[in-house]
KELUMLO-854083 format. One record per atom (N, C-alpha, C): x, y negated, z; residue in three letters. Coordinates in steps of 0.1 Angstrom, whole numbers, padded with zeros to 4 digits, always signed. Example, Ala and Ser with C-alpha at 12.3 -4.5 7.8 and 13.67 -1.06 7.14 Angstrom:
// residues 2
+0132+0057+0078ALA/+0123+0045+0078ALA/+0132+0033+0078ALA/+0128+0022+0071SER/+0137+0011+0071SER/+0129+0000+0079SER/
This chain:
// residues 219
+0201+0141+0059UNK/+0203+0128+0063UNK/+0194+0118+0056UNK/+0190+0107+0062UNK/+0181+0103+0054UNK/+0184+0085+0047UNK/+0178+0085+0041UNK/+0189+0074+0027UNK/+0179+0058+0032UNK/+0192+0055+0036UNK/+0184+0038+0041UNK/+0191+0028+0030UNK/+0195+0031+0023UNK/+0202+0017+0010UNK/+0193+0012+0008UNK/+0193-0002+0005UNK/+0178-0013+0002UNK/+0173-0011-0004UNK/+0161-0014-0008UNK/+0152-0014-0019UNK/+0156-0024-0029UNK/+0158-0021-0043UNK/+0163-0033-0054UNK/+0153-0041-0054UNK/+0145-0050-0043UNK/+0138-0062-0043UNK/+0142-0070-0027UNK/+0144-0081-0034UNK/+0147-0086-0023UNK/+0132-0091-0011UNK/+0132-0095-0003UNK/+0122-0103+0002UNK/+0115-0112+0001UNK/+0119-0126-0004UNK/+0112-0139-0012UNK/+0105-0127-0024UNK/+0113-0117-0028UNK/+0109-0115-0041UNK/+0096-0105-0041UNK/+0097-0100-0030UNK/+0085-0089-0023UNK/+0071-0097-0019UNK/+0074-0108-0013UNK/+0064-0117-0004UNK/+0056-0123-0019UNK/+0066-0127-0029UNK/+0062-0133-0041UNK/+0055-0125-0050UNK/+0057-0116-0053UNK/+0048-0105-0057UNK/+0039-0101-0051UNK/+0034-0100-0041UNK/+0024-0098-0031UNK/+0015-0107-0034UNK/+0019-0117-0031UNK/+0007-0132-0034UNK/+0003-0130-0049UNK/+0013-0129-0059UNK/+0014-0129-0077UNK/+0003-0112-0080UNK/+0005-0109-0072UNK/-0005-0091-0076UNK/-0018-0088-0069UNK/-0018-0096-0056UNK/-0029-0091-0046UNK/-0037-0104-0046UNK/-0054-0099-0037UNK/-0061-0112-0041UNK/-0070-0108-0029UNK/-0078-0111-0027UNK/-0092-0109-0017UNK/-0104-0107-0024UNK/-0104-0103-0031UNK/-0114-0096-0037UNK/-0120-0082-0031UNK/-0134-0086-0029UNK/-0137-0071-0015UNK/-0142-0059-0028UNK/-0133-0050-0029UNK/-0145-0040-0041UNK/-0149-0032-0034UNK/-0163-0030-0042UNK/-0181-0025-0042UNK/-0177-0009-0033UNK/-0165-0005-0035UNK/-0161+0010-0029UNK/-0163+0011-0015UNK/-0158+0001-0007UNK/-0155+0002+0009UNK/-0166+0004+0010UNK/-0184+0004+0007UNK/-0193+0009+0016UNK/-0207+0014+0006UNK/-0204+0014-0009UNK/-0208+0029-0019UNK/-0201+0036-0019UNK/-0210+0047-0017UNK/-0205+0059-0015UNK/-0203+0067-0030UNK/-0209+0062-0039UNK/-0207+0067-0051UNK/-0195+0060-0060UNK/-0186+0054-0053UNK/-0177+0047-0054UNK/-0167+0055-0050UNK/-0159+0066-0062UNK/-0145+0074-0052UNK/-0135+0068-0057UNK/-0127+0060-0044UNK/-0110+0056-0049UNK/-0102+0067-0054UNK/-0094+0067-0069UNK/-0091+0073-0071UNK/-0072+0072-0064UNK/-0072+0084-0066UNK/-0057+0089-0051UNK/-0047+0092-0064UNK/-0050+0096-0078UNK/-0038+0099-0086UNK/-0035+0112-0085UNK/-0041+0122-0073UNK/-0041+0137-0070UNK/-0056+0145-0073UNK/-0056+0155-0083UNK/-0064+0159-0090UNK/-0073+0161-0076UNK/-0067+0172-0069UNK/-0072+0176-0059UNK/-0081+0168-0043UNK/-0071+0159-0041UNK/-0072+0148-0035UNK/-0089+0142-0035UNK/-0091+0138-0051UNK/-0099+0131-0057UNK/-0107+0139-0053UNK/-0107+0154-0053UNK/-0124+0165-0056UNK/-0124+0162-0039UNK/-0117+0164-0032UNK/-0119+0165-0018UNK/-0121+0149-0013UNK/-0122+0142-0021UNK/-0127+0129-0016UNK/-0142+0127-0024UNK/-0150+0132-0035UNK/-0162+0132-0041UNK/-0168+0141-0029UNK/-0164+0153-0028UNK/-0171+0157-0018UNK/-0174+0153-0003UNK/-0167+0147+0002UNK/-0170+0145+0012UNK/-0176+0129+0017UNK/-0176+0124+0005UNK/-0186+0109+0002UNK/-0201+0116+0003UNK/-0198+0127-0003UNK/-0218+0134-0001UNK/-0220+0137+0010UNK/-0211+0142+0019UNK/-0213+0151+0029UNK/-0214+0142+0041UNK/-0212+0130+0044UNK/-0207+0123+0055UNK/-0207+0107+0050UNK/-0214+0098+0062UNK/-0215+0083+0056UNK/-0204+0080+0055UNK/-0200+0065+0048UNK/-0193+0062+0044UNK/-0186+0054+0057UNK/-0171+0054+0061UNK/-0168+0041+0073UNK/-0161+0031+0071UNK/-0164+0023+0072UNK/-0153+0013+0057UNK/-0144+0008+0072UNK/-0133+0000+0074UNK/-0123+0000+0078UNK/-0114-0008+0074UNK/-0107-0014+0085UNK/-0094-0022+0081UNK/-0081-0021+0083UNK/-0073-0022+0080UNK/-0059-0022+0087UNK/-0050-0035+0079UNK/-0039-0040+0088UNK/-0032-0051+0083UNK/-0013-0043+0080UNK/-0008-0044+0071UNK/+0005-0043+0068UNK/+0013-0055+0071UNK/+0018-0054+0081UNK/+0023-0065+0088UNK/+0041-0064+0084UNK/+0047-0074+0074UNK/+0060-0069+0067UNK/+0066-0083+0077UNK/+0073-0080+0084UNK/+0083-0090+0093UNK/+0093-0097+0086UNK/+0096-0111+0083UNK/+0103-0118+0076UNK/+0116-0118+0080UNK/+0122-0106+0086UNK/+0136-0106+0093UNK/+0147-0106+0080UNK/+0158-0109+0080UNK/+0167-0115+0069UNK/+0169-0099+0061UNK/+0168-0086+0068UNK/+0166-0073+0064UNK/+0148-0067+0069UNK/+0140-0077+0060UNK/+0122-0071+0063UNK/+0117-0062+0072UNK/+0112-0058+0079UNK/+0107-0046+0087UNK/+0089-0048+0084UNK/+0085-0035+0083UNK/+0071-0030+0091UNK/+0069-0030+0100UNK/+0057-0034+0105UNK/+0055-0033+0121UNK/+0043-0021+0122UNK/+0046-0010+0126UNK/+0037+0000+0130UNK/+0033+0002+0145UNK/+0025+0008+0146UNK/+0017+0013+0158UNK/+0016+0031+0163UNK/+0022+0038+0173UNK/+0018+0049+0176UNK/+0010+0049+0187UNK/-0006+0057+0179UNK/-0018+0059+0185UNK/-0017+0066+0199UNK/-0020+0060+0209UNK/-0022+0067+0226UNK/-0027+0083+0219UNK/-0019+0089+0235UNK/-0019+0100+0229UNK/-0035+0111+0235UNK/-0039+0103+0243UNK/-0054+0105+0249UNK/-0068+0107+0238UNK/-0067+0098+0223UNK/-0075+0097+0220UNK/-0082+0105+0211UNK/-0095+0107+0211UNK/-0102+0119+0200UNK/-0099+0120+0187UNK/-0094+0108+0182UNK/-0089+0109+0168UNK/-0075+0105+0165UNK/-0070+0114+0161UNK/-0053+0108+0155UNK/-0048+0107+0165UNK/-0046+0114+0172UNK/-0038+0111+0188UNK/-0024+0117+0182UNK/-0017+0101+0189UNK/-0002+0108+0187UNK/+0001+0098+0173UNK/-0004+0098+0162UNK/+0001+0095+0148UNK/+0003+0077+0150UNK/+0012+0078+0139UNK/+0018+0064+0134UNK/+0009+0062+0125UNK/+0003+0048+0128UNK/-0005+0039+0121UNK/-0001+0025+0119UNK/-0006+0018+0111UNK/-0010+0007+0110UNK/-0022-0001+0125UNK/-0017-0015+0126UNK/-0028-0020+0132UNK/-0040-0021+0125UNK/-0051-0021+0132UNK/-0066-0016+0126UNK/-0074-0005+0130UNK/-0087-0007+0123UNK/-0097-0001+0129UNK/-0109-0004+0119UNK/-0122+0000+0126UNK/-0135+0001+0116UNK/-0141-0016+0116UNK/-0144-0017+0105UNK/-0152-0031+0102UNK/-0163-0031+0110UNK/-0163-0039+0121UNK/-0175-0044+0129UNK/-0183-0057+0121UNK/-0198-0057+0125UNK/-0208-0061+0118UNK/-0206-0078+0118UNK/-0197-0078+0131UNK/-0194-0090+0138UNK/-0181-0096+0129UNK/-0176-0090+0122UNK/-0162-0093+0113UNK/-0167-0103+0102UNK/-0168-0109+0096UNK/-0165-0120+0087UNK/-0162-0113+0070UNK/-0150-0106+0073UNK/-0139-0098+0063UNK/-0137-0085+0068UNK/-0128-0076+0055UNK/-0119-0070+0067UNK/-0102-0072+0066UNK/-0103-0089+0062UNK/-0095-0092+0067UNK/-0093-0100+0080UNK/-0112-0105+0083UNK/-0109-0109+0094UNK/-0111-0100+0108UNK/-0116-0088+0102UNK/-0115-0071+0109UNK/-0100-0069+0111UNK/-0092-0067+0099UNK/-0078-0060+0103UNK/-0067-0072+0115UNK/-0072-0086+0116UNK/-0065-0096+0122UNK/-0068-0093+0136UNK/-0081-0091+0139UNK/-0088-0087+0149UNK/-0081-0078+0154UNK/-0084-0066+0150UNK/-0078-0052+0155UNK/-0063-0054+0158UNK/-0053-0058+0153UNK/-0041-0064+0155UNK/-0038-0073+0170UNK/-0045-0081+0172UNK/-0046-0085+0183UNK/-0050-0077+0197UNK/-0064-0070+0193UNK/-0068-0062+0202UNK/-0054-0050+0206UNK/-0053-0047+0198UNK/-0041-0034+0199UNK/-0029-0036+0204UNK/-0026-0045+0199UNK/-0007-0049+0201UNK/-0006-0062+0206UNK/-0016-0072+0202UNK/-0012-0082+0209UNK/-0007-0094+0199UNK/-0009-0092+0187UNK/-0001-0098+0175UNK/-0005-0111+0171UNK/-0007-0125+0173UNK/-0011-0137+0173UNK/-0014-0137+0161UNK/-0025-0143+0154UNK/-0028-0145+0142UNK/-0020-0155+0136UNK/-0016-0165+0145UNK/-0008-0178+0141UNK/+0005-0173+0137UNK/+0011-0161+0136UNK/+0024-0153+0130UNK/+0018-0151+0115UNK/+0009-0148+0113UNK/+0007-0139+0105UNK/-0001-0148+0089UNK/+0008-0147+0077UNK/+0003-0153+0063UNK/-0001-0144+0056UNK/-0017-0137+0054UNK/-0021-0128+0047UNK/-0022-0136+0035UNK/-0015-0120+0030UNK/-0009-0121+0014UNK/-0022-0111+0003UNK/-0031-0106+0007UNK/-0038-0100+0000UNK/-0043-0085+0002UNK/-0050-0082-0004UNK/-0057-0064-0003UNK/-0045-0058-0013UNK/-0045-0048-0004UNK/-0038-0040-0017UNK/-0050-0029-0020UNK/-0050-0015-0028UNK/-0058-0008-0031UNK/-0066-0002-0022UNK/-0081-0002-0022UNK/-0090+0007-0012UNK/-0085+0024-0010UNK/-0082+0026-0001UNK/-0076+0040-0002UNK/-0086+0047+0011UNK/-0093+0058+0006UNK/-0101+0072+0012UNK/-0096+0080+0017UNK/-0100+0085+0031UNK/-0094+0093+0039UNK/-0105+0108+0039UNK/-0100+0120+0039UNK/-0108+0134+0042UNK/-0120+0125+0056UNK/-0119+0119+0061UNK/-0125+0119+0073UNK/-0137+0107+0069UNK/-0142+0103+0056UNK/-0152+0091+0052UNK/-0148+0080+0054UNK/-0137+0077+0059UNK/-0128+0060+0061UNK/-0125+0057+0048UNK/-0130+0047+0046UNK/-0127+0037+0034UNK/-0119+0024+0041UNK/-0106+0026+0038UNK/-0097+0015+0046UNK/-0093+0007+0034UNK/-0096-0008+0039UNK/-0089-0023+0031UNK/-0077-0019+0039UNK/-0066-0024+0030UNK/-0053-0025+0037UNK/-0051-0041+0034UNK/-0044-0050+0042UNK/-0040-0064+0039UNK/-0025-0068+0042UNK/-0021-0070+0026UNK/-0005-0072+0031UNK/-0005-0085+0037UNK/+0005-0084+0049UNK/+0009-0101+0050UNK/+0017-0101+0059UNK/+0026-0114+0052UNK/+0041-0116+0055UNK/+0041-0120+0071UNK/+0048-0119+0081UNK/+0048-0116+0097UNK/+0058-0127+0102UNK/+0057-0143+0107UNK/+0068-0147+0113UNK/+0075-0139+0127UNK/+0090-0140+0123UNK/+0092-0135+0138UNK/+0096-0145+0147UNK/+0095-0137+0159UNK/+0093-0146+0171UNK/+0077-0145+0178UNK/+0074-0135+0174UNK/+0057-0133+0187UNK/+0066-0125+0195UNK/+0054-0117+0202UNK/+0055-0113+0212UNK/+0041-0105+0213UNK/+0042-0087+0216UNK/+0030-0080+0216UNK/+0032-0075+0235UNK/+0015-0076+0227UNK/+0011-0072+0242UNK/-0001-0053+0241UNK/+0009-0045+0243UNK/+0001-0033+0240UNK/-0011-0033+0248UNK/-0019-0026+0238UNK/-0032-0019+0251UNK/-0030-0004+0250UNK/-0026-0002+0260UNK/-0024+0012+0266UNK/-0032+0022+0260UNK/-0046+0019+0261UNK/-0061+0025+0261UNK/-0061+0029+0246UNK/-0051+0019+0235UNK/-0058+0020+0220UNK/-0041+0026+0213UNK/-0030+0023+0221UNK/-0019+0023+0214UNK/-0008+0031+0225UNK/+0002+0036+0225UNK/+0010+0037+0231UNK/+0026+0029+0227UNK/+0025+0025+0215UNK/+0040+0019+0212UNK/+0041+0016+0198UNK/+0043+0001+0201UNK/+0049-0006+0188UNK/+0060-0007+0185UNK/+0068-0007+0169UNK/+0081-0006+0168UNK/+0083-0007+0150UNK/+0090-0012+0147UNK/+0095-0018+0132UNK/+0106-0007+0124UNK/+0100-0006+0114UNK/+0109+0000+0103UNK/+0115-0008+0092UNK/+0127-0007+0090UNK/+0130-0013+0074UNK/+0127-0012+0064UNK/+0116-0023+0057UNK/+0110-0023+0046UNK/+0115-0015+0036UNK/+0130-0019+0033UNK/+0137-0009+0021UNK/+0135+0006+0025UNK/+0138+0011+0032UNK/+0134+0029+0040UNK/+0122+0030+0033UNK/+0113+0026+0037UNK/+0098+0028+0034UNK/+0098+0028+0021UNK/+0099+0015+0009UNK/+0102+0015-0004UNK/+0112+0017-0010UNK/+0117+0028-0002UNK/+0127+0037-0013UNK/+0123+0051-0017UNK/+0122+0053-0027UNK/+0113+0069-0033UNK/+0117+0077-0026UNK/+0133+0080-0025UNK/+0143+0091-0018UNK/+0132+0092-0008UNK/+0131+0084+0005UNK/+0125+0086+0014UNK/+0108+0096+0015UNK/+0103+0095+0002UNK/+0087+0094+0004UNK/+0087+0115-0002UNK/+0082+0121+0008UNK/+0083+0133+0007UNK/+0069+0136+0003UNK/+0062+0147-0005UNK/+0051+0151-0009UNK/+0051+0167-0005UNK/+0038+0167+0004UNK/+0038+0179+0005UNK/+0025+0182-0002UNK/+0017+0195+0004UNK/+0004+0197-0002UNK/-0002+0209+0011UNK/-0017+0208+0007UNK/-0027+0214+0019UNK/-0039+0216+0012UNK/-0039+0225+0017UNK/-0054+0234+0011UNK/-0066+0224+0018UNK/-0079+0224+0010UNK/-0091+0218+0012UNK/-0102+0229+0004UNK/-0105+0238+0009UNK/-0119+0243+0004UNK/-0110+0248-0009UNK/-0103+0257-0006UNK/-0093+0264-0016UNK/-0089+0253-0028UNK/-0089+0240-0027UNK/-0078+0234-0036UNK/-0069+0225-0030UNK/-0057+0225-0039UNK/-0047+0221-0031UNK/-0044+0201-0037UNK/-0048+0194-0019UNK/-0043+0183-0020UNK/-0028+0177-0017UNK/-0026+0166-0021UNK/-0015+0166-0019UNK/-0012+0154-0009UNK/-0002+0151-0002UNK/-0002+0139+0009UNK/+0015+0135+0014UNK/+0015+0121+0015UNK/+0032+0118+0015UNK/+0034+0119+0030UNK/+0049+0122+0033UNK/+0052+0118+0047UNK/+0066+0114+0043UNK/+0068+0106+0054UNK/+0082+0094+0052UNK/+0090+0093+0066UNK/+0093+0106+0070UNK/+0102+0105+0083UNK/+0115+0096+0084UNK/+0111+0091+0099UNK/+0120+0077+0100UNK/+0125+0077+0116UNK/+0137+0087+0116UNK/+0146+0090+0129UNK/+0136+0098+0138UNK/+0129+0097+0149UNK/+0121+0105+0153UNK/+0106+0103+0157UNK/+0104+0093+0144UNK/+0090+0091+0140UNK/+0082+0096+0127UNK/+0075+0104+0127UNK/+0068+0109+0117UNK/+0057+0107+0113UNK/+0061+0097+0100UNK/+0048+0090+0094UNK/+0046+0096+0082UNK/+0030+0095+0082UNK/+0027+0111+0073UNK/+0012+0105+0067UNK/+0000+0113+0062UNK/-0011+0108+0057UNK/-0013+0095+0058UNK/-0027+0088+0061UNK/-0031+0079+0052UNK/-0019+0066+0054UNK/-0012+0065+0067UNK/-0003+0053+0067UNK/+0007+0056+0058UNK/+0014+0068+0055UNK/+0022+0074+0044UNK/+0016+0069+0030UNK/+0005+0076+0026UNK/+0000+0070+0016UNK/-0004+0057+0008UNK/-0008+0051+0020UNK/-0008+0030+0014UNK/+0002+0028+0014UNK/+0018+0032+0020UNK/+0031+0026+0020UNK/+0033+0032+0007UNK/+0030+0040+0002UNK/+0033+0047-0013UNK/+0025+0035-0023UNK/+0012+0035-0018UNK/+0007+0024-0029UNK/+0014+0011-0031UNK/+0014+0008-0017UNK/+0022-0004-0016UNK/+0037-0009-0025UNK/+0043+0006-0028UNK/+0054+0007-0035UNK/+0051+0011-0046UNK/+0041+0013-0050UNK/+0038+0013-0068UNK/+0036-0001-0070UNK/+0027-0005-0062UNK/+0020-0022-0068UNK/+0032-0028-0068UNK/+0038-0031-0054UNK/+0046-0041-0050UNK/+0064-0040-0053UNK/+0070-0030-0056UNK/+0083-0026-0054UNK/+0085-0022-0072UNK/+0076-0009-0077UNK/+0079-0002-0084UNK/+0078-0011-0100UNK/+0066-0017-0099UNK/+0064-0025-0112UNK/+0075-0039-0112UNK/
């Protein structure tokens, strides 16, 4: 069964920490390559030096969109199931930093709209949380920010198949956050998944929701 009791932070007190811990400061990592975010997994780490050599770097955005409902929600995205990459997986809104972006916060606002439909006028970004590296050369900014409710999304078929909200507390509650591990070139990485009724959220969206609960929840 899986443990939905709140998270011991309330929401003024989450939103307030967010602004009090996070900043916009772009670090030098999203597009040096000799720059490896460190993951806190021995393994992780060697399979991310390697493959900074092997493959350019794709720097990337995504937005954490935390819904101000009187019990908070995340707003996630499951990826159309047509597509070459990550078909099927629960993501975040977002995508790769185009040259045409400004930020990648004004990349992750973007991609948000394109995808789901998400008005920028909802949305009070609250800051970057940690550059976090993916096996595949994605260097993703993640940007927390607090979500009025009352929009209204408009999917695009082509990039998304379905949007839908989780309870903030679920997500930042440890009980929930499962660790498995996977071989890479015979060493073993490690990677969270956080199943939530019959959604299965697993790598890199799994693991910024972990960050997000060290920076934001845990301290």
């Amino acid at each position: 069964m899986l443990k939905t009791d709140p998270a011991a932070i309330s929401s003024m007190e989450f939103f307030d920490r967010s602004r009090a811990r996070l900043g916009f400061d772009v670090p030098q990592g999203l597009v040096d390559p000799n720059i490896i975010p460190k993951s806190g997994d021995h393994g992780t780490d060697r399979m991310l030096e390697i493959i900074a050599r092997e493959q350019p770097v794709r720097p990337a955005a995504v937005l954490i969109p935390v819904v101000d409902h009187p019990q908070p929600t995340v707003l996630l995205t499951q990826r159309a199931a047509h597509l070459n990459d990550h078909a099927g997986q629960i993501a975040f809104p977002g995508g790769k930093i185009d040259v045409t972006d400004a930020s990648p916060l004004d990349a992750a606002l973007r991609e948000a709209e394109e995808e789901i439909g998400l008005d920028r006028r909802f949305v009070e970004p609250l800051g970057y949380l940690d550059l976090y590296a993916t096996g595949f050369g994605f260097r993703i900014m993640p940007t927390v920010a607090r979500v009025k409710p009352g929009f209204k999304l408009r999917i695009n078929q082509s990039e998304v198949d379905d949007a839908f909200e989780v309870p903030l507390a679920f997500l930042m509650d440890p009980a929930n956050h499962q660790l498995h591990s996977k071989e890479f070139r015979g060493m073993e990485r490690s990677y969270y998944a956080m199943p939530f009724a019959e959604r299965y959220i697993w790598g890199a969206t799994a693991g910024i929701l972990r960050v997000l609960y060290e920076r934001i929840v845990l301290r």
